[in-house]
C-alpha positions in Angstrom: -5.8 6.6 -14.1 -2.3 7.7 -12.2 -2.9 11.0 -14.7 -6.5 11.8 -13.3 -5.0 11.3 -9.5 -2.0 13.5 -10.3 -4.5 16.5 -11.9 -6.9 16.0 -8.6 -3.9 16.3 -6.3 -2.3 19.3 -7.8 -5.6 21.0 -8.3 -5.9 20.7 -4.2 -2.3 21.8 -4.5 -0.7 18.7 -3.2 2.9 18.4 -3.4 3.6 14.9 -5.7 7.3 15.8 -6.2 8.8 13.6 -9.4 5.6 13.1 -11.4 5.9 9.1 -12.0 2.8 6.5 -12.0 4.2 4.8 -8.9 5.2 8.5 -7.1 1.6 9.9 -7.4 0.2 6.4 -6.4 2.2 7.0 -2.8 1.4 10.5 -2.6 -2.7 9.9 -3.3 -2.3 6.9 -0.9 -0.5 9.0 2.0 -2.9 12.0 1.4 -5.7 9.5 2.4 -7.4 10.4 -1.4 -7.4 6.6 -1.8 -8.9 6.1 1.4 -11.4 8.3 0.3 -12.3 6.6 -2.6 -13.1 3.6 -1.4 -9.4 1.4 -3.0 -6.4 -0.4 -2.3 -3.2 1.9 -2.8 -1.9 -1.5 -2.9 -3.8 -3.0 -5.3 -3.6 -0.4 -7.5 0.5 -0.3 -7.1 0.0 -4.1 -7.8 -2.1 -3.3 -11.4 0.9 -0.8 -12.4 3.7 -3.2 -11.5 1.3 -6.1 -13.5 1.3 -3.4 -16.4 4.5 -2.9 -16.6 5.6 -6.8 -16.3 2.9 -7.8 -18.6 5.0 -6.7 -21.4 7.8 -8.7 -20.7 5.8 -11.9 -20.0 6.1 -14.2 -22.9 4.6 -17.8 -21.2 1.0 -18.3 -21.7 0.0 -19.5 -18.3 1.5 -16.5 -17.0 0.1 -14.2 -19.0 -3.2 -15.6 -18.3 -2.6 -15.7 -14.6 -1.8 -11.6 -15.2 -5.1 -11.2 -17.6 -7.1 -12.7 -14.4 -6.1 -10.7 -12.1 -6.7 -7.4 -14.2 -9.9 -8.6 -14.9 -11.1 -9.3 -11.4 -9.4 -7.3 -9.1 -7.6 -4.4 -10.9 -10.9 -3.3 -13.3 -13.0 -3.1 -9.8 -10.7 -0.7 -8.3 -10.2 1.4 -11.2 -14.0 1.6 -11.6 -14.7 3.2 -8.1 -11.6 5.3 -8.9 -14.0 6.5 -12.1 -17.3 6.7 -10.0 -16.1 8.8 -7.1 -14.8 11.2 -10.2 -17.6 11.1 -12.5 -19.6 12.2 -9.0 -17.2 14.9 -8.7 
């Protein structure tokens, strides 16, 4: 999803500087792109850090505590990141 934002922002010729998930995530947030779509810079920021911890999680309850919040609040944002594209 960060690779979509960064192709939409430097097709409308946005600078994003250091191409990084977390970089174009700040840059899409302070251009008002998110805004525009309807999600959470936050929350998004929040599903990339839980990516990048979920690999170093090795307790169950945590884990599972990770899984729920992908499934209920990180999979709705990314969705109406897909719908405003696909309507693009």
């Amino acid at each position: 999803m960060w690779k979509l934002l960064r192709d939409y922002l430097d097709d409308q010729e946005t600078e994003i500087g250091l191409i990084s998930p977390k970089n174009v995530l700040r840059v899409a947030a302070s251009s008002v792109l998110l805004e525009k779509i309807g999600v959470s810079g936050e929350i998004l920021m929040n599903a990339l850090l839980a990516r990048n911890e979920l690999v170093h999680i090795y307790d169950y309850e945590n884990a599972q505590d990770v899984l729920e919040k992908i499934q209920t609040i990180f999979v709705p944002e990314m969705k109406e990141v897909e719908r405003y594209f696909d309507e693009k």
